[in-house]
C-alpha positions in Angstrom: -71.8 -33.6 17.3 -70.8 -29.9 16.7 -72.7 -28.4 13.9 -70.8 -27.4 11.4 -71.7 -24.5 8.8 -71.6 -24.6 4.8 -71.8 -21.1 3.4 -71.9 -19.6 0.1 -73.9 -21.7 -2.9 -75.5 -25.0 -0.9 -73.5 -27.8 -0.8 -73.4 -31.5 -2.5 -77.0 -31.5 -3.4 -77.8 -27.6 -4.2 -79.3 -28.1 -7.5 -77.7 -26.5 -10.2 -79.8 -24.4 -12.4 -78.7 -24.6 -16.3 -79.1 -20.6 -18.1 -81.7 -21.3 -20.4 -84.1 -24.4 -18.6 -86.4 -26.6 -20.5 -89.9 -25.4 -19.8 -92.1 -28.0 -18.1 -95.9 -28.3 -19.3 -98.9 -28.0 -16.9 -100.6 -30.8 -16.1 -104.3 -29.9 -17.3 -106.1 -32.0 -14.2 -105.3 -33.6 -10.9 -105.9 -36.9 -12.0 -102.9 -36.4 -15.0 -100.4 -35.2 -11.6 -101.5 -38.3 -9.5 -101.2 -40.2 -12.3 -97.0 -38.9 -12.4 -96.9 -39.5 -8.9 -97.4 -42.9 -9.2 -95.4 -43.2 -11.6 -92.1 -41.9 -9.2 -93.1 -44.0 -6.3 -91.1 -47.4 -7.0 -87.6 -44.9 -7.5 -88.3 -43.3 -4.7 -89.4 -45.9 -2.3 -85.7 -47.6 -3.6 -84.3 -44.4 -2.6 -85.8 -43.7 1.2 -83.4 -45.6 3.5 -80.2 -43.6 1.7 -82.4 -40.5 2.4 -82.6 -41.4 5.8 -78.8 -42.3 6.3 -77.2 -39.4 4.2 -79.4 -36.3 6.2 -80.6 -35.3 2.9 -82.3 -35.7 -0.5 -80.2 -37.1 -3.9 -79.7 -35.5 -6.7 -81.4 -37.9 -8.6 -85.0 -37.3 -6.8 -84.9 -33.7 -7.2 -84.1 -33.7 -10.6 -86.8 -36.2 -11.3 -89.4 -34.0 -9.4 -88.4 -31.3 -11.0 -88.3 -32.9 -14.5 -92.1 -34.6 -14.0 -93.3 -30.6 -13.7 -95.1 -31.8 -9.9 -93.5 -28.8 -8.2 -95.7 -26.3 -10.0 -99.3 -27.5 -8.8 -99.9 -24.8 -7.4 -98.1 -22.0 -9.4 -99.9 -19.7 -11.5 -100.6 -20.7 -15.4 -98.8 -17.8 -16.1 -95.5 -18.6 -14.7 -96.2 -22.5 -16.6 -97.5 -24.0 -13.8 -100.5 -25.9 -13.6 -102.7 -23.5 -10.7 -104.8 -26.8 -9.8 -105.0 -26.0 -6.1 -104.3 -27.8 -2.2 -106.6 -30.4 -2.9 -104.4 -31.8 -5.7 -101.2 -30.7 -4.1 -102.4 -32.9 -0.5 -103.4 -35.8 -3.1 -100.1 -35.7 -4.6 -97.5 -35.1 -1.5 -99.8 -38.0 0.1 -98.8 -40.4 -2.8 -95.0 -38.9 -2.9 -94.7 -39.4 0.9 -96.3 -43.1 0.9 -93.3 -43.9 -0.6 -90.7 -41.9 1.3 -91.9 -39.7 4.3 -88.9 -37.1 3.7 -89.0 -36.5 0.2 -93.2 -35.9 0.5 -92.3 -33.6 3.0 -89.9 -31.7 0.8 -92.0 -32.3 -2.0 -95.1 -30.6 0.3 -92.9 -27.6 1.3 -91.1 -26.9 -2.1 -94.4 -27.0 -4.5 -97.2 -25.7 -1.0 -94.8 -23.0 0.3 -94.0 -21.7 -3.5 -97.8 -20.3 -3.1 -96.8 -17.8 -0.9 -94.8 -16.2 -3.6 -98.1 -15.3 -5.7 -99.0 -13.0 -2.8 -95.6 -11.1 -3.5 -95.8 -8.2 -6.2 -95.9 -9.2 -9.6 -92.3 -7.4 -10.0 -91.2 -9.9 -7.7 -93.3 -12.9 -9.3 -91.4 -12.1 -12.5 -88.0 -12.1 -11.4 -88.0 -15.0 -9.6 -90.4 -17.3 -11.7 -88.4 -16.4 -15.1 -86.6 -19.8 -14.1 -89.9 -22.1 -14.5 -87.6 -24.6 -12.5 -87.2 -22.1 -9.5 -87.5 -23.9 -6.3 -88.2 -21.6 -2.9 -87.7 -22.6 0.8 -89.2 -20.6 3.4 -88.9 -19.9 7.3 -91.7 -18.6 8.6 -90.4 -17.0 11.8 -86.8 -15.7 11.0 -84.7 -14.3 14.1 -82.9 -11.0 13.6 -83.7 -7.2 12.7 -85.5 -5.3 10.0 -85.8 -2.2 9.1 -86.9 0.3 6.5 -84.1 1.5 4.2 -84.0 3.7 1.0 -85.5 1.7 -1.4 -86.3 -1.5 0.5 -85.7 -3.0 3.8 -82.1 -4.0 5.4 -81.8 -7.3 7.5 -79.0 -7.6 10.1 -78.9 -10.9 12.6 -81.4 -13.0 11.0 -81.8 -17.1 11.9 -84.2 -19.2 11.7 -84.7 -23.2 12.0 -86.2 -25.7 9.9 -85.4 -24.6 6.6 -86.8 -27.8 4.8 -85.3 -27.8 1.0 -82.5 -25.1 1.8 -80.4 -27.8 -0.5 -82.2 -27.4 -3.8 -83.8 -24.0 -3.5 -82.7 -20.5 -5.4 -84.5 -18.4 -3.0 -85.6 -18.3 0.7 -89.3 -16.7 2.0 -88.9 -15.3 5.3 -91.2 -13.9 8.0 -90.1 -11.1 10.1 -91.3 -7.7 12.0 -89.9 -4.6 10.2 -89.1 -2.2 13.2 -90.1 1.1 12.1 -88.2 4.5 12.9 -91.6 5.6 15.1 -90.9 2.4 17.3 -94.2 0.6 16.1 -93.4 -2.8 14.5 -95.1 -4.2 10.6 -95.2 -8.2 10.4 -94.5 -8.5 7.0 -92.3 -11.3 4.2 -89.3 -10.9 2.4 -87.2 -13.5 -0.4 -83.7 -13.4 -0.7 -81.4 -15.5 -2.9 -79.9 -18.0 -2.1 -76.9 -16.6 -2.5 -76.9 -14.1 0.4 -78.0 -17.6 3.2 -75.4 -19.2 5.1 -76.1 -22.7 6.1 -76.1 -24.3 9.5 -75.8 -28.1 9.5 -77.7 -29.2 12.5 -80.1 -31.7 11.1 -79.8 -34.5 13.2 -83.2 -35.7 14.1 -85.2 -38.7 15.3 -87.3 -38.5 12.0 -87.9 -37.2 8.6 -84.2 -37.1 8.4 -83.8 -36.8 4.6 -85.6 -33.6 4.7 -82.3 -31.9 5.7 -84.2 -29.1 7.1 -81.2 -27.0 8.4 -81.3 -24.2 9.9 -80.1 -20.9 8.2 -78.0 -17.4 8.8 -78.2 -13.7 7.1 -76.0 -11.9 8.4 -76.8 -8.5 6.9 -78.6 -8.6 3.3 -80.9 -5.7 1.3 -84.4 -6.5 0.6 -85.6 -4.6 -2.4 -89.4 -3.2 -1.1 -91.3 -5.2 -4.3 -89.3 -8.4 -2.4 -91.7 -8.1 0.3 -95.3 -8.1 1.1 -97.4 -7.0 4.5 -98.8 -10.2 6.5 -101.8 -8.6 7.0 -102.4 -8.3 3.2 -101.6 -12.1 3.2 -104.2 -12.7 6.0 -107.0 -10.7 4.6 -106.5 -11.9 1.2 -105.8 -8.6 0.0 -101.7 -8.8 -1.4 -100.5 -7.7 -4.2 -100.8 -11.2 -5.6 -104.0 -11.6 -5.1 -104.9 -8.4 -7.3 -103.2 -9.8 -10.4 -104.3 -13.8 -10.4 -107.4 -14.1 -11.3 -108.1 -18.3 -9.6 -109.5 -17.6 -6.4 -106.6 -19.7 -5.4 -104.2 -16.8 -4.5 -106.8 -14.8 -2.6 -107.3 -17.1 0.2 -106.0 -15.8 3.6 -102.6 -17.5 4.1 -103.0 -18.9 7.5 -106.2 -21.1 5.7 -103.8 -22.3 3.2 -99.8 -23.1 4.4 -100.9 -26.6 6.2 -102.2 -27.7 3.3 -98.4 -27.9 1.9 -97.2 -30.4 4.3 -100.4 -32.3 5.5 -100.1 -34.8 3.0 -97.1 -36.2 4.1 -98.3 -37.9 7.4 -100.7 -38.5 5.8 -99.3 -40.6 3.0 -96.6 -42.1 5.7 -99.8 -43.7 6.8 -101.0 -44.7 4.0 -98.0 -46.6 3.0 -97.2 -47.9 6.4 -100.9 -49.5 5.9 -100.2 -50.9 2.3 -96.7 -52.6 2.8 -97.8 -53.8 6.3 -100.8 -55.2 4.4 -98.4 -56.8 1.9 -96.0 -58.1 4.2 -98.5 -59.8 6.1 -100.3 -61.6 3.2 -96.9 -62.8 1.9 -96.8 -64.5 5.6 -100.2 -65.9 5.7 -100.6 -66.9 1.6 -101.1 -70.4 1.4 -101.7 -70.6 5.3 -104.9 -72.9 6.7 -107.4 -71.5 7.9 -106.6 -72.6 11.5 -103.6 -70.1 11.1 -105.3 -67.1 9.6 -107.6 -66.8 12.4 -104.9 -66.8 15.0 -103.6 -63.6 13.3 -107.6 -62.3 13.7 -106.3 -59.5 16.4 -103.6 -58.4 13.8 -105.9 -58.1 10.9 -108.1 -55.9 13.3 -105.6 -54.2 14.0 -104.5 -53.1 10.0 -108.0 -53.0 9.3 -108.5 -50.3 12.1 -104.8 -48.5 10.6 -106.2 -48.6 7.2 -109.9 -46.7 8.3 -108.1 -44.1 10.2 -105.2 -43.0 7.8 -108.5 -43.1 4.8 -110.7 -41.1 7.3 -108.0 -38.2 7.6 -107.6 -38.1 4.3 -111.2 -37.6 3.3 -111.2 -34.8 5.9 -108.8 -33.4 5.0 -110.0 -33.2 1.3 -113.0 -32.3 2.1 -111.4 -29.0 3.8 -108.9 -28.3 0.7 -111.4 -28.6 -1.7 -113.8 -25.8 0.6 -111.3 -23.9 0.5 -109.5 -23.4 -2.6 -113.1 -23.7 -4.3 -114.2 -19.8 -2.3 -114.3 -17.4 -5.0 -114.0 -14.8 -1.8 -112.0 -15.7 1.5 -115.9 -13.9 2.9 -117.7 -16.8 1.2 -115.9 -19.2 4.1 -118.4 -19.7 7.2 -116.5 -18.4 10.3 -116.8 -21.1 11.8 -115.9 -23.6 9.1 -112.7 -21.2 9.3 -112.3 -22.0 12.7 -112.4 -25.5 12.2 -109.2 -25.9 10.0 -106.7 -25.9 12.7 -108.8 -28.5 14.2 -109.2 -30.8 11.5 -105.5 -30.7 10.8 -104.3 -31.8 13.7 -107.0 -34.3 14.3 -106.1 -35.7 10.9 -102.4 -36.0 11.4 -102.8 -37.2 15.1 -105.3 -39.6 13.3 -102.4 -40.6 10.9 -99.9 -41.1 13.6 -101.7 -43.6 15.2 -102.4 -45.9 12.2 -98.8 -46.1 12.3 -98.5 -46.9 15.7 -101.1 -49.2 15.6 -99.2 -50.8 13.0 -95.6 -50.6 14.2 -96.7 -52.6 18.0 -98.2 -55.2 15.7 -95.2 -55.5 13.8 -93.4 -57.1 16.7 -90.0 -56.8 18.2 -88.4 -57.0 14.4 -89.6 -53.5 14.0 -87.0 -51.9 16.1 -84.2 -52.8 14.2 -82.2 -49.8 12.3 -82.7 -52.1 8.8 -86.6 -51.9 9.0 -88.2 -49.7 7.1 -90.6 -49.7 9.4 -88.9 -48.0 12.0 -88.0 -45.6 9.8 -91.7 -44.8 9.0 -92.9 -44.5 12.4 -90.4 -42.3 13.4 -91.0 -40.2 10.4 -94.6 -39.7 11.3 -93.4 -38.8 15.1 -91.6 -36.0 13.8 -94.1 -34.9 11.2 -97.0 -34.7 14.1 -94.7 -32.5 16.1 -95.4 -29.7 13.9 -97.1 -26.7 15.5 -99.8 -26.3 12.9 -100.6 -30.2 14.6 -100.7 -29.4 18.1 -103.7 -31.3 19.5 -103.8 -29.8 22.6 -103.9 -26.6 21.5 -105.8 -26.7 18.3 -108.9 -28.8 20.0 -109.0 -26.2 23.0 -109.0 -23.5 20.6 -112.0 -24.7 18.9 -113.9 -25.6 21.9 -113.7 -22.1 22.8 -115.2 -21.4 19.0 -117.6 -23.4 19.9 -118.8 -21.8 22.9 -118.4 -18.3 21.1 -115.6 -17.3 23.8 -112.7 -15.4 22.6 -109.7 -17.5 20.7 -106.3 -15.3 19.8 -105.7 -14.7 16.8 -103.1 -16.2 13.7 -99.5 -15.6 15.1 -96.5 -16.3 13.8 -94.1 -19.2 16.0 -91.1 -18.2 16.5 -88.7 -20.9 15.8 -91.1 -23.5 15.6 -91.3 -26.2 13.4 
C-alpha cells in the first residue's frame, strides 16, 4: 500500500484542545494513580482489538486518559502535575498496557517522553504547559538540517520515524545536530507545534498497531533558541530544567531516564497475557477431575514459568526506577550501577517476551487465528522488544565489557530507529 500523507492539524483522532481546559488535580501518591489505572482497564481492554484494526487510538481513550490526570506523573507540581517519578510511571503504563499493548505504549511515550520537556528552559516550560492538558510526541533522531539563525535555529528537510502519539499531541520534541557556520556540529533538542508537522501514514506493522506511530515531515520551520536545549546539558544533568525543579527527578541524565517511559509496556503485555491465559484455562479445567487436571501438568508449568518471568522483570526493573529517580545527584549513581541499566532493560523486556511466547505455543493452534486476542498480544510484544534501547545483543556485550573495565562507546543517538 502507498503511504499516503495527511498534513496540516492531525487527522480523525488529533485531539482537540478546548481555550480554557479544566485543570486536572495531582495524584498525591503512586498508589492513588495505580489505583485510576485500574479503574480504565475493563474500557480499554473492550477497546484493544478496534485499536488494532483501525491503526490508531479512539477518541474516547485519549480523552479518558487525559481526563483521569495519568498523563502528568511525571510533570512538574508546578505545571499541575503530580512529579511522582519512573517508578510510578513503569507501574502505571504496566497496568495500562496489560490491558491493551498499544494504548500502554502511547500512554508510556505521551506521560515518559513529556519529561524531557523539564530539561527545556523555563520560557519554553511555560508556553507549552499553560495547556495543563498539553500532550507532546517526540522523535529522537530527526533527519534534515539545522542551523543557527538570528534569534533561534532554522530546520530545512527534517524526517523522522516512529512518531508514537503524533495523533493527539500539540507539540513534537526532536533530536538533531545543529551544523554550525565554523563546520563543527552541536547535538542538541528542539519542540515545534504541531502545526508546522506534516504527517506520513506508513503505520502498517506486525504489532502495536494502535500506536499509529507515523512517521513525520518539516519541511522548513523556525525554532526560537529558548525552544531548544544542548544534549550534553541533558546527559550531564546540567539543562536548563534541571536548574529550576527542585525533585531530583529532572536532574537525572536523560539517557538513565527515556526507557523508563516505554518499559512498562512489554512489560504489562506480559502480565496480562499471564492473567487472562490463567483465566481462560481455569474456566476449561473448573469442575474437571482430577485425572484431567494433571494431564494439563505441562501447561500449568508452563503459565507458572510465564507468570515468574514477566513478575521477575518487573521487580527489576523497579528496583532500577526507584535507584534512580531516588539520586539527589546523577554523581550519587555508582558507575557501574549506571552501566547496568541498558542491561537490565533489555534483559527485562527479552524476559517479558518470552512469558508470552511461552504462553502463546501452549495456547495451541487456536492462537493463530486474526479473532484471538492472543495473537494480537504476542505480536504486540514482538514489536515492543524490537526497540533499540532492548537490543540483547548489544546491551549484554556492552556490559560484559563494563565488566571487564574495557572501553564501551558512549550514549548516541539512533538514527531512525525505533
Amino acid at each position: 500500500m502507498k503511504p499516503s500523507t495527511v498534513n496540516g492539524e492531525a487527522g480523525t483522532n488529533q485531539r482537540k484542545i478546548s481555550p480554557a481546559p479544566k485543570a486536572v488535580s495531582p495524584f498525591g501518591s503512586g498508589e492513588d494513580a495505580l489505583r485510576c489505572a485500574r479503574d480504565l482497564v475493563p474500557a480499554l481492554r473492550q477497546r484493544a482489538r478496534a485499536a488494532d484494526e483501525n491503526r490508531a487510538l479512539s477518541r474516547e481513550t485519549i480523552e479518558e486518559l487525559l481526563d483521569s490526570g495519568l498523563f502528568g506523573i511525571t510533570t512538574p507540581r508546578v505545571f499541575g502535575g503530580s512529579e511522582l517519578g519512573f517508578a510510578t510511571l513503569v507501574r502505571v503504563t504496566s497496568t495500562i498496557a496489560s490491558a491493551c499493548g498499544s494504548t500502554g505504549w502511547v500512554y508510556g511515550v505521551l506521560a515518559g517522553h513529556s519529561w524531557l520537556l523539564n530539561l527545556f528552559p523555563f520560557e519554553a516550560q511555560q508556553e507549552i504547559l499553560k495547556n495543563p492538558l498539553t500532550l507532546i510526541a517526540t522523535v529522537f533522531r530527526l533527519g534534515g538540517q539545522i542551523v543557527e539563525a538570528d534569534g533561534g535555529y532554522r530546520l530545512t528537510g527534517g524526517e523522522g520515524r516512529f512518531c508514537t502519539g503524533i495523533d493527539h499531541a500539540t507539540w513534537v520534541i526532536v533530536g538533531n545536530s545543529v551544523q554550525k557556520a565554523n563546520g563543527s556540529t552541536e547535538a542538541r533538542f528542539f519542540i515545534l507545534p504541531r502545526s508546522e508537522i506534516e504527517v506520513v501514514d506508513d503505520w502498517f506493522t506486525s504489532g502495536l498497531r494502535g500506536t499509529g506511530s507515523r512517521s513525520i515531515r518539516i519541511a522548513d520551520a523556525f525554532i526560537p533558541a529558548h525552544r531548544s536545549v544542548s544534549l550534553k546539558d541533558m546527559l550531564d544533568g546540567t539543562s536548563p530544567g534541571a536548574a529550576v525543579h527542585k525533585a531530583a527527578l529532572y536532574r537525572q541524565p536523560f539517557s538513565d531516564v527515556v526507557p523508563f517511559s516505554i518499559i512498562g509496556a512489554p512489560l504489562g503485555i506480559a502480565r496480562g497475557a499471564v492473567r487472562d491465559f490463567a483465566a481462560h484455562l481455569g474456566g476449561r479445567l473448573n469442575g474437571k477431575d482430577d485425572i484431567v487436571i494433571a494431564q494439563q501438568s505441562p501447561t500449568l508449568a508452563r503459565l507458572a514459568t510465564a507468570g515468574a518471568e514477566a513478575d521477575a522483570a518487573m521487580a527489576l526493573t523497579l528496583e532500577n526506577a526507584t535507584r534512580i529517580e531516588s539520586a539527589e545527584d546523577p554523581g550519587a549513581i555508582a558507575p557501574l550501577d549506571r552501566a547496568r541499566l541498558p542491561r537490565d532493560w533489555a534483559y527485562a523486556v527479552q524476559t517479558a517476551r518470552k512469558a508470552v511466547d511461552r504462553i502463546f505455543e501452549a495456547a495451541g493452534g487456536s492462537s493463530v487465528y486474526a479473532d484471538s486476542d492472543l495473537q494480537r498480544v504476542w505480536r504486540d510484544v514482538n514489536a515492543a522488544a524490537q526497540h533499540f534501547a532492548f537490543t540483547w545483543d548489544t546491551a549484554m556485550a556492552t556490559f560484559g565489557r563494563t565488566m571487564i573495565g574495557a572501553k564501551t562507546d558512549g550514549f548516541t543517538l539512533k538514527t531512525n530507529s525505533r
